[in-house]
N, CA, C and O atoms as a printed pandas DataFrame, in Angstrom:
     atom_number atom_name residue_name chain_id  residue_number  x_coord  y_coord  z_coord
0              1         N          UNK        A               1   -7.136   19.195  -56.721
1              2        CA          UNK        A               1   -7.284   19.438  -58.133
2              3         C          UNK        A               1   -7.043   18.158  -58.922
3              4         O          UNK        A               1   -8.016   17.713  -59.531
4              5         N          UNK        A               2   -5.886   17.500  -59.000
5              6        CA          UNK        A               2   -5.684   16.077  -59.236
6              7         C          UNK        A               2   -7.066   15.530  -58.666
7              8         O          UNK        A               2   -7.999   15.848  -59.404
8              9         N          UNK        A               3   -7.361   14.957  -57.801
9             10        CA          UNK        A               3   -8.125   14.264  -57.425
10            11         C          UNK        A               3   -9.675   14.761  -57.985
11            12         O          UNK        A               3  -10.629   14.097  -57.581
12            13         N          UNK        A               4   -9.865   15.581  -58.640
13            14        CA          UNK        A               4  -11.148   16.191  -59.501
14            15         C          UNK        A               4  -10.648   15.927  -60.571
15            16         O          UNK        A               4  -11.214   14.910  -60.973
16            17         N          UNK        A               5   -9.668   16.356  -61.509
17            18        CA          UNK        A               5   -9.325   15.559  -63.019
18            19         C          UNK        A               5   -9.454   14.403  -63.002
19            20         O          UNK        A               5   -9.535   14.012  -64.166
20            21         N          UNK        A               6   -9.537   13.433  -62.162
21            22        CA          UNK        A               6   -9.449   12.003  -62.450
22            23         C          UNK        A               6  -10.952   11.672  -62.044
23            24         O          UNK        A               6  -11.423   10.738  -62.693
24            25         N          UNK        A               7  -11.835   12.268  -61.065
25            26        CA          UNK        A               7  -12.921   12.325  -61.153
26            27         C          UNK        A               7  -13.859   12.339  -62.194
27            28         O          UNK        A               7  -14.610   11.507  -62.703
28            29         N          UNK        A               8  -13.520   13.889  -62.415
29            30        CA          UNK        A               8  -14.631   13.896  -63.480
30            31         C          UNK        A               8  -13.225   14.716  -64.337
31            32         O          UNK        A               8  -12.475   15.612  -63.952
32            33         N          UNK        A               9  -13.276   14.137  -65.317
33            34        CA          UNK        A               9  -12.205   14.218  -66.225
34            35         C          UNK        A               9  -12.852   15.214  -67.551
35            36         O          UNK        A               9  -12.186   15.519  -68.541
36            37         N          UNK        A              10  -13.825   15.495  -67.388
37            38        CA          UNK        A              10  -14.577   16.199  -68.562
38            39         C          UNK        A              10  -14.574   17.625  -67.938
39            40         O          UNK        A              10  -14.772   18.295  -68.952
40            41         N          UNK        A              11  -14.481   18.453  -66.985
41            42        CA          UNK        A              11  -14.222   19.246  -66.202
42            43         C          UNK        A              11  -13.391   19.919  -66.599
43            44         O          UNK        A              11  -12.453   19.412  -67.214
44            45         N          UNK        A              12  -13.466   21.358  -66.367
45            46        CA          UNK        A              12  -12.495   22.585  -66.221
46            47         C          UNK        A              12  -12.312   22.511  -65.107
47            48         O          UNK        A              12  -13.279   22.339  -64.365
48            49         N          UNK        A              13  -10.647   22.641  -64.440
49            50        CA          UNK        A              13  -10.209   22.700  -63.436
50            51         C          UNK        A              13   -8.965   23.833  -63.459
51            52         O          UNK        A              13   -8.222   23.852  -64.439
52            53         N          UNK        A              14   -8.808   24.559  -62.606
53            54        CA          UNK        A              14   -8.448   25.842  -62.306
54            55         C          UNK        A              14   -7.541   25.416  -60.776
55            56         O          UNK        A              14   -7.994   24.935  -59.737
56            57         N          UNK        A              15   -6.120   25.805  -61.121
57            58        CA          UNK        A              15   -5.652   26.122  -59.745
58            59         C          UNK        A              15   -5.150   27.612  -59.429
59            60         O          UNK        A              15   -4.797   28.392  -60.314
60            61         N          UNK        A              16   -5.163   27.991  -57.708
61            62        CA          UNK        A              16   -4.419   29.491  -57.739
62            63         C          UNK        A              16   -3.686   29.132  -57.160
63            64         O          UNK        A              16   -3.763   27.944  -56.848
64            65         N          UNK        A              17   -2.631   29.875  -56.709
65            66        CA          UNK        A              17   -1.627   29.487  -55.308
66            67         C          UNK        A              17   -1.047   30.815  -55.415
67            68         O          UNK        A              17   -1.910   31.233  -56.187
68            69         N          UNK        A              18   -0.338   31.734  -55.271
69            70        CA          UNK        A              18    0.838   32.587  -54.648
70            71         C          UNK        A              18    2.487   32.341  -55.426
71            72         O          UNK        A              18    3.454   33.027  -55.755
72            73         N          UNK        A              19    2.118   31.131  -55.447
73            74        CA          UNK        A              19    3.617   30.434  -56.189
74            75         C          UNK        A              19    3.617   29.260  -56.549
75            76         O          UNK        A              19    3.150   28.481  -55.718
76            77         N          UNK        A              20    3.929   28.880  -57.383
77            78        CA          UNK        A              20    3.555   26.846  -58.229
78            79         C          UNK        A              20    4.937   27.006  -58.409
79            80         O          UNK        A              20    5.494   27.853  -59.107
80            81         N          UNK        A              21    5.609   25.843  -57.505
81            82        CA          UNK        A              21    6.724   25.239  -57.939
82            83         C          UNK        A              21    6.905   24.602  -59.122
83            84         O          UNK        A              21    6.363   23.551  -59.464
84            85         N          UNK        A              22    8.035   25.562  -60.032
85            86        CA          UNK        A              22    8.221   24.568  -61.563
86            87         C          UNK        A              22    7.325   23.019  -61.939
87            88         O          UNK        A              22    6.377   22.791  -62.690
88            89         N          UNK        A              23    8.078   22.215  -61.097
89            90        CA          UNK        A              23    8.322   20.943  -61.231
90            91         C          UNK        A              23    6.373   20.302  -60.820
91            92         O          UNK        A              23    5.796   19.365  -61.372
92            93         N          UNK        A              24    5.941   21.022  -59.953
93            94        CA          UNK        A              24    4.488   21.299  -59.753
94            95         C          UNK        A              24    3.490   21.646  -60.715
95            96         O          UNK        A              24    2.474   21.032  -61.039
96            97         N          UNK        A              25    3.939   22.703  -61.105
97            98        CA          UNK        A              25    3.320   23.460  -62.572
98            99         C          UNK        A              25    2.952   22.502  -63.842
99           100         O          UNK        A              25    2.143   22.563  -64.769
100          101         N          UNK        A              26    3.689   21.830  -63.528
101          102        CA          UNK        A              26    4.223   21.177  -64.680
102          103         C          UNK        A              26    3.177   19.954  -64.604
103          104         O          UNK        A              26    2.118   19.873  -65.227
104          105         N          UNK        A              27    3.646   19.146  -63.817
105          106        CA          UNK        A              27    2.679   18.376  -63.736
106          107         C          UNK        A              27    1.371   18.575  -63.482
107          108         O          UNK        A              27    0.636   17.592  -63.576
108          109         N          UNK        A              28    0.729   20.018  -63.067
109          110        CA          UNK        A              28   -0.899   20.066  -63.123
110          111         C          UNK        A              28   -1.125   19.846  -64.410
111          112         O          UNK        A              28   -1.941   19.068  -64.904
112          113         N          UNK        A              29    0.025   20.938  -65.223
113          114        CA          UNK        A              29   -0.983   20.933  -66.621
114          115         C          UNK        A              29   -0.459   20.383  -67.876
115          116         O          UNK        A              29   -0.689   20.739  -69.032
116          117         N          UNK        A              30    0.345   19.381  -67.392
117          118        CA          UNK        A              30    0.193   17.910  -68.168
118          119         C          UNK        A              30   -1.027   17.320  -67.760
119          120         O          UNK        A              30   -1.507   16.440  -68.474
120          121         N          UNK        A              31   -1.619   17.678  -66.691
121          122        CA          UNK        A              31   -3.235   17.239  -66.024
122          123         C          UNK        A              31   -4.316   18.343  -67.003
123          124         O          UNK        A              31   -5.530   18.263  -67.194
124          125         N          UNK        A              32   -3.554   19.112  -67.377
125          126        CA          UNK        A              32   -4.609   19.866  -67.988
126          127         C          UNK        A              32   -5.545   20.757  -67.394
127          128         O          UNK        A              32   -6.502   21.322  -67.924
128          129         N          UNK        A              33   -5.036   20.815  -65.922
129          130        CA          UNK        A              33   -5.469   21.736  -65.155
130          131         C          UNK        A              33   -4.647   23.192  -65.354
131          132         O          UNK        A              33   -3.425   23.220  -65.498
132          133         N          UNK        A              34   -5.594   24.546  -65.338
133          134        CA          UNK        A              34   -5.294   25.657  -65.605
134          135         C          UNK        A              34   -4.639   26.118  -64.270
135          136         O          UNK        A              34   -5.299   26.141  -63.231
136          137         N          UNK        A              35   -3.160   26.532  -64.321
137          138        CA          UNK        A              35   -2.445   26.821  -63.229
138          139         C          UNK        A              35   -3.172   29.028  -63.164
139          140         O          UNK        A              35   -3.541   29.569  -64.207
140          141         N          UNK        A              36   -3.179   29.591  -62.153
141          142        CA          UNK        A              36   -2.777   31.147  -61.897
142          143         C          UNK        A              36   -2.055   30.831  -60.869
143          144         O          UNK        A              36   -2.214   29.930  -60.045
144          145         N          UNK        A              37   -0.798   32.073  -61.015
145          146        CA          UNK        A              37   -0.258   32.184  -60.197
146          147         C          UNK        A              37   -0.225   34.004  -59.517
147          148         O          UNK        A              37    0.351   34.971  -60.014
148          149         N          UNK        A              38   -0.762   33.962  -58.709
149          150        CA          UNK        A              38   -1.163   35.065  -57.626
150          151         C          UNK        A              38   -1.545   34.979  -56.758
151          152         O          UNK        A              38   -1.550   33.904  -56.158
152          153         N          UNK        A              39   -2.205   36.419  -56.132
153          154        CA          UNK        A              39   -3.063   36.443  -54.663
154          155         C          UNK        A              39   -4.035   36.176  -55.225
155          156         O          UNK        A              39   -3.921   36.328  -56.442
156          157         N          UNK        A              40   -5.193   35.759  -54.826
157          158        CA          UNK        A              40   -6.484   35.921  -55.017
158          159         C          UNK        A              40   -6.640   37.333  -55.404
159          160         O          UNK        A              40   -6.612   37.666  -56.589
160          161         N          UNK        A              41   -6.811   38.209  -54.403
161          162        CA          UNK        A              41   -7.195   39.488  -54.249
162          163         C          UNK        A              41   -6.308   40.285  -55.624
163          164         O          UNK        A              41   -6.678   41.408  -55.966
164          165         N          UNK        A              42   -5.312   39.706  -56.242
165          166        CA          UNK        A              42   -5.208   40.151  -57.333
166          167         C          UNK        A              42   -5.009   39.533  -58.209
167          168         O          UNK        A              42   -4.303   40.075  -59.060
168          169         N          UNK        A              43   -5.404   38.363  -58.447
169          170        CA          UNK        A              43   -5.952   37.374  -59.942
170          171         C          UNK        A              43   -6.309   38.086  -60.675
171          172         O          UNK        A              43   -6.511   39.232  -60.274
172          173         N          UNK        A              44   -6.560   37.767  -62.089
173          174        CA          UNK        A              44   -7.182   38.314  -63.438
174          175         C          UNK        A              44   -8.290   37.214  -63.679
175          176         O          UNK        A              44   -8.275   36.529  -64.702
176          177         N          UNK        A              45   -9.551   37.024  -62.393
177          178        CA          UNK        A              45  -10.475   36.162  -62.973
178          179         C          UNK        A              45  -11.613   36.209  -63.656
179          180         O          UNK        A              45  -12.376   36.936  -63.020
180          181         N          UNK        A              46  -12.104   35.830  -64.581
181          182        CA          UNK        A              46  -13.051   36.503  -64.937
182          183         C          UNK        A              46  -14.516   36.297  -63.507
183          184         O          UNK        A              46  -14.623   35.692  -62.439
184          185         N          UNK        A              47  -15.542   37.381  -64.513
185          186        CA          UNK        A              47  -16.735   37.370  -63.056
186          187         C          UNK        A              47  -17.843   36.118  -63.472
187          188         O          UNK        A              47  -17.664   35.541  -64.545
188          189         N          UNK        A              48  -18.562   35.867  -62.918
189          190        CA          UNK        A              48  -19.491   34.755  -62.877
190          191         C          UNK        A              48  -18.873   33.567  -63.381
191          192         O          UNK        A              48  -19.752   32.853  -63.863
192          193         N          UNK        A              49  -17.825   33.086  -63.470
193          194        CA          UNK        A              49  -17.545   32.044  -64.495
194          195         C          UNK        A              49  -17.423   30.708  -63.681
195          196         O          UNK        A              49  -17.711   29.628  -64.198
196          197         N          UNK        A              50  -17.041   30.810  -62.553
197          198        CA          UNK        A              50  -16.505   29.085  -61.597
198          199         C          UNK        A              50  -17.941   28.774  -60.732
199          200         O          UNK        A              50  -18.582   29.476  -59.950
200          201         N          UNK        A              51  -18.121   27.530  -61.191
201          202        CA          UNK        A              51  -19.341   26.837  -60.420
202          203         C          UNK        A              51  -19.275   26.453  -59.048
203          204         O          UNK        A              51  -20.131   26.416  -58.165
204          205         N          UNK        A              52  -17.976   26.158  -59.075
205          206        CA          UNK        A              52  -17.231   25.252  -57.542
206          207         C          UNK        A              52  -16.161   26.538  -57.261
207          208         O          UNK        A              52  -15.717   27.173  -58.217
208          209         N          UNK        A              53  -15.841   26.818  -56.063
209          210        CA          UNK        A              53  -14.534   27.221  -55.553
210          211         C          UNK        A              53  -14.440   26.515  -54.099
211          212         O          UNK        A              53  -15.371   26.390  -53.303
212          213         N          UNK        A              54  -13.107   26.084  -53.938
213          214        CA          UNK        A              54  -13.127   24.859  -53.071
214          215         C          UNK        A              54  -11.474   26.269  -52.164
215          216         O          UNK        A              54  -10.612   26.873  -52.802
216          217         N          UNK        A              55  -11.648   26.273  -50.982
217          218        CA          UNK        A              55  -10.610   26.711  -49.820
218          219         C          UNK        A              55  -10.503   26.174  -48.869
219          220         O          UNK        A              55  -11.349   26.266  -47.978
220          221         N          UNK        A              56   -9.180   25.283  -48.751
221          222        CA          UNK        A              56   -9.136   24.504  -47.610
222          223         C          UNK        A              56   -7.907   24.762  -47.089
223          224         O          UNK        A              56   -6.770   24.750  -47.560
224          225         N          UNK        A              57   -8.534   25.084  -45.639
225          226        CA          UNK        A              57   -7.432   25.501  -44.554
226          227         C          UNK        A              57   -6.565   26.760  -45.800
227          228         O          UNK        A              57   -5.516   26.560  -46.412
228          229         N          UNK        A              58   -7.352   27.868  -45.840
229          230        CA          UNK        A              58   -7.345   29.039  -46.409
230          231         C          UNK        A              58   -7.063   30.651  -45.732
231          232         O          UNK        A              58   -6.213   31.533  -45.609
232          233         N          UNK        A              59   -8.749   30.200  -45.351
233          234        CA          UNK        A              59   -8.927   31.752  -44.750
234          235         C          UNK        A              59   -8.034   32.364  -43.745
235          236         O          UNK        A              59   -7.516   33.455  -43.506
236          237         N          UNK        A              60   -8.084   31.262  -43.305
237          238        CA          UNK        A              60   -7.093   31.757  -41.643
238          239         C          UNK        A              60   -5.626   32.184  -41.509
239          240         O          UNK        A              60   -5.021   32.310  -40.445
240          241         N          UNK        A              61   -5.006   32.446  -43.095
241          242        CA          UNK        A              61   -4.129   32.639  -43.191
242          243         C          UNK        A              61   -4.327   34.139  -43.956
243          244         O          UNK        A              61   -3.320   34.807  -43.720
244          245         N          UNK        A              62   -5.081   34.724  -44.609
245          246        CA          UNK        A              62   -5.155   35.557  -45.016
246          247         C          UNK        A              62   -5.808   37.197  -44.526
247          248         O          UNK        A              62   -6.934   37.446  -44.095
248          249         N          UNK        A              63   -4.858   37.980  -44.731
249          250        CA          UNK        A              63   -5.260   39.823  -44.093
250          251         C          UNK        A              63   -6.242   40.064  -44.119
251          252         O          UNK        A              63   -6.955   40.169  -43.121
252          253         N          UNK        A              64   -6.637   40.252  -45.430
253          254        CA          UNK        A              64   -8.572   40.708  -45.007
254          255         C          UNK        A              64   -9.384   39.599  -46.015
255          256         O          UNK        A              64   -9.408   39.671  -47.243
256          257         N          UNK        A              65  -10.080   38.497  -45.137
257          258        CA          UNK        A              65  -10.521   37.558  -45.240
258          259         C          UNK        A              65  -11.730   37.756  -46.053
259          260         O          UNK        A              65  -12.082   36.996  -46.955
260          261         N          UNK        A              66  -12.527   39.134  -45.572
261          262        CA          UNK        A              66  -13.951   39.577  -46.236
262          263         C          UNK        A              66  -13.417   40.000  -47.916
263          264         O          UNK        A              66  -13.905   39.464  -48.911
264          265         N          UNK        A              67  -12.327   41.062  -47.962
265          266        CA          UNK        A              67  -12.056   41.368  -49.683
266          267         C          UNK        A              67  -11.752   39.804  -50.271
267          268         O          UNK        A              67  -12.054   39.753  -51.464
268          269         N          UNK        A              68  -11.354   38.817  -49.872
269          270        CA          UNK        A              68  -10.986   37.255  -50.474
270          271         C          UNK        A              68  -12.464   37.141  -50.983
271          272         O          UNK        A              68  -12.680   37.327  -52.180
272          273         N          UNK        A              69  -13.719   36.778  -49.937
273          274        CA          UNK        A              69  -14.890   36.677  -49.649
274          275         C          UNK        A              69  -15.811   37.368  -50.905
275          276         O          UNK        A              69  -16.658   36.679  -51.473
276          277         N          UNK        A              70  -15.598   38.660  -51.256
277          278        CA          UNK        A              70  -16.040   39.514  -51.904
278          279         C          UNK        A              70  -15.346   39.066  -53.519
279          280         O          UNK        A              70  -15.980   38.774  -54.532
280          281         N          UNK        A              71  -13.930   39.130  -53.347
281          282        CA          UNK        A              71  -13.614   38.613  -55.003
282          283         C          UNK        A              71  -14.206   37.080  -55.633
283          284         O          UNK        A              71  -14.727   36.855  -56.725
284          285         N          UNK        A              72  -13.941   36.256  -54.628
285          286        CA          UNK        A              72  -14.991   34.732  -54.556
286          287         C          UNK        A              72  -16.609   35.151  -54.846
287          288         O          UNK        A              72  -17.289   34.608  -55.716
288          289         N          UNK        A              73  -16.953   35.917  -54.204
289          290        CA          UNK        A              73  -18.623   36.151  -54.878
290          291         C          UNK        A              73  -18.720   36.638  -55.806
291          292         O          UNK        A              73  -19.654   36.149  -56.441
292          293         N          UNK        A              74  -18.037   37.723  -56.510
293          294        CA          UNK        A              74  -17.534   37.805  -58.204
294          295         C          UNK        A              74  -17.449   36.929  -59.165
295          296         O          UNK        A              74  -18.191   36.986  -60.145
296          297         N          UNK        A              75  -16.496   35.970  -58.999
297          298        CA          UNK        A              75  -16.032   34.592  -59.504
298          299         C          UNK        A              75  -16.836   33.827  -59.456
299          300         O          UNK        A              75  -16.725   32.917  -60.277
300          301         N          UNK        A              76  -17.901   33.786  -58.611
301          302        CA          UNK        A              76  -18.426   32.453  -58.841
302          303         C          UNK        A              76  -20.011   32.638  -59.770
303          304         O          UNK        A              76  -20.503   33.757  -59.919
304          305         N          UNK        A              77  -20.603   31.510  -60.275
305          306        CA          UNK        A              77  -21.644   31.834  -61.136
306          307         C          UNK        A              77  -22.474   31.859  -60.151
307          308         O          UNK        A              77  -22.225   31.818  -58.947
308          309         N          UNK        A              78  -23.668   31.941  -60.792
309          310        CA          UNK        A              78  -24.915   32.607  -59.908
310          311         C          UNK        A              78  -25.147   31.663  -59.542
311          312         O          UNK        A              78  -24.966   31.939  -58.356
312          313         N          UNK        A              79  -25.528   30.300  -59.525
313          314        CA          UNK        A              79  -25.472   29.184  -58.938
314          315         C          UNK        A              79  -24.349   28.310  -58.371
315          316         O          UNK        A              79  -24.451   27.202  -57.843
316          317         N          UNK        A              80  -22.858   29.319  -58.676
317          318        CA          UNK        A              80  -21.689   28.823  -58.192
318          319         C          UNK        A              80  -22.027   27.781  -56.219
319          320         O          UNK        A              80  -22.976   27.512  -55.483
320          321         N          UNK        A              81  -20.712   27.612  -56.256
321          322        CA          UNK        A              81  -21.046   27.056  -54.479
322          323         C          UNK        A              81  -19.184   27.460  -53.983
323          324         O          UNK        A              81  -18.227   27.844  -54.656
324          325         N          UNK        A              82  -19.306   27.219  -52.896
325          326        CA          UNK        A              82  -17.757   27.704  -52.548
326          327         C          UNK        A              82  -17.697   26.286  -51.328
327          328         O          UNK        A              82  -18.725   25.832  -50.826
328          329         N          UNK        A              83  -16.837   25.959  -51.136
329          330        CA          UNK        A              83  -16.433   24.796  -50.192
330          331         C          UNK        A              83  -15.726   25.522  -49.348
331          332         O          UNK        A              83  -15.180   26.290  -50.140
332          333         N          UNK        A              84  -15.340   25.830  -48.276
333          334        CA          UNK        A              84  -14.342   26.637  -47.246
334          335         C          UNK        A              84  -14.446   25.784  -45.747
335          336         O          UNK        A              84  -15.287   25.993  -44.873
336          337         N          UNK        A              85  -13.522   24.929  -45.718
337          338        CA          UNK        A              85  -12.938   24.409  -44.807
338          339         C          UNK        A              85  -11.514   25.444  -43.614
339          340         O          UNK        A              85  -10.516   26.078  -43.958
340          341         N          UNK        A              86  -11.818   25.298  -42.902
341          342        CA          UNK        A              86  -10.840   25.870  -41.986
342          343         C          UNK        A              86  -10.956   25.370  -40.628
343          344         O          UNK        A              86  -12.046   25.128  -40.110
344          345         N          UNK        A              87   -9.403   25.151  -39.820
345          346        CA          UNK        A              87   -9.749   24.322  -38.378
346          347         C          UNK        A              87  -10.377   24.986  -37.398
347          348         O          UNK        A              87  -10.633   26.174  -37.205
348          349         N          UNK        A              88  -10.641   23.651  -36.621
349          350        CA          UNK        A              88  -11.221   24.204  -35.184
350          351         C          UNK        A              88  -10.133   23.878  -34.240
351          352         O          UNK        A              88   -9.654   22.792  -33.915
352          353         N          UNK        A              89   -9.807   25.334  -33.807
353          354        CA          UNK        A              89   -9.379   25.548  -32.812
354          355         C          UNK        A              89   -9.484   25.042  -31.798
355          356         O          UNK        A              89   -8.539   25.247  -31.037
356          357         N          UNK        A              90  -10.925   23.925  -31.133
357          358        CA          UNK        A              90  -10.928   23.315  -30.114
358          359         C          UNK        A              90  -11.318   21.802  -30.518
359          360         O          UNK        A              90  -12.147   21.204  -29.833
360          361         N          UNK        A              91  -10.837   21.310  -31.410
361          362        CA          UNK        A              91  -10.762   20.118  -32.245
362          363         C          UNK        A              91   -9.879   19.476  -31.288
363          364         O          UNK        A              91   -9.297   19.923  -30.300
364          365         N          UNK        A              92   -9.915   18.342  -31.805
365          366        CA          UNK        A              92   -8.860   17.262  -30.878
366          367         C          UNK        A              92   -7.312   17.315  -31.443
367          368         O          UNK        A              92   -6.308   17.417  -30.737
368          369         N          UNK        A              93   -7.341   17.248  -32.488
369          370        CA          UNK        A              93   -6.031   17.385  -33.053
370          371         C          UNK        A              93   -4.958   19.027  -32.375
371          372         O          UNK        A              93   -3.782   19.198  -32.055
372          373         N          UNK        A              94   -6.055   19.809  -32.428
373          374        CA          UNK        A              94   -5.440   21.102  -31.680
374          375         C          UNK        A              94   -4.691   20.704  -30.916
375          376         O          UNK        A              94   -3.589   21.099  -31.297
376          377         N          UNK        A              95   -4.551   19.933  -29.706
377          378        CA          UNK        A              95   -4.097   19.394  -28.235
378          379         C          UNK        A              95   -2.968   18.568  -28.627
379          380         O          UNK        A              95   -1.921   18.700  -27.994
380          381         N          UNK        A              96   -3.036   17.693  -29.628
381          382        CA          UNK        A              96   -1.359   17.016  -30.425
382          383         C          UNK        A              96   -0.961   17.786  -30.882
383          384         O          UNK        A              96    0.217   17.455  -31.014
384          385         N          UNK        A              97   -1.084   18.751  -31.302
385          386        CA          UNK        A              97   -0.273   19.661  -32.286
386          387         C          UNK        A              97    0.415   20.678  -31.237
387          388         O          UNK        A              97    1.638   20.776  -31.343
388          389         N          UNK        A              98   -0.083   21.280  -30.454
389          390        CA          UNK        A              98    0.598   21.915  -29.243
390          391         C          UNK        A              98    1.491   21.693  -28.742
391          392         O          UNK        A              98    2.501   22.304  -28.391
392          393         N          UNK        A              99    1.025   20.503  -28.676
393          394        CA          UNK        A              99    2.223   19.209  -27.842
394          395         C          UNK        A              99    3.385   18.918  -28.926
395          396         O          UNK        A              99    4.392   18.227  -28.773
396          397         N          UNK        A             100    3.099   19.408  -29.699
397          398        CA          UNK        A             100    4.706   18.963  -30.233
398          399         C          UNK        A             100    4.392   17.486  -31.246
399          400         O          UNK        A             100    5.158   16.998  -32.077
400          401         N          UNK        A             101    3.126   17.042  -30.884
401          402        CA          UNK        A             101    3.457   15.227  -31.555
402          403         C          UNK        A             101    3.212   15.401  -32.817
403          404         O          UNK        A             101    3.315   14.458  -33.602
């Protein structure tokens, strides 16, 4: 999110999380970025309105991945795009991380 305000600085930028640490909070939106704090699955977002929705290393943490999926296709405009990053399991890094390094 930082790293998109300083981008393109003319931008609406939107964060969600579950929980924004005070001291966190704070500094998004001295950035002027719009903090929510919830689940997804129960945000107050409006429908068609976000062009971009960006989830990284997301899904794989969440119960039912398809209702996330379904409120994201709500949210986003009709030409919206969604970014969704999540690991691979048979990635190289998988094999250090096992290991402990």
């Amino acid at each position: 999110m930082r790293a998109a305000r300083r981008k393109f600085p003319e931008i609406e930028v939107h964060g969600l999380d579950w929980k924004f640490e005070p001291e966190v909070r704070r500094q998004l939106e001295a950035l002027n970025i719009v903090t929510h704090e919830s689940l997804l699955e129960d945000a107050n977002l409006p429908a068609s309105y976000f062009d971009l929705i960006t989830m990284n290393q997301l899904i794989e943490h969440l119960w039912d991945p398809r209702e996330c999926l379904s409120m994201v296709r709500r949210i986003l405009s009709h030409r919206g795009r969604l970014i969704l990053a999540t690991p691979n399991i048979h990635g190289y890094d998988r094999r250090l991380f096992r290991a402990g390094l």
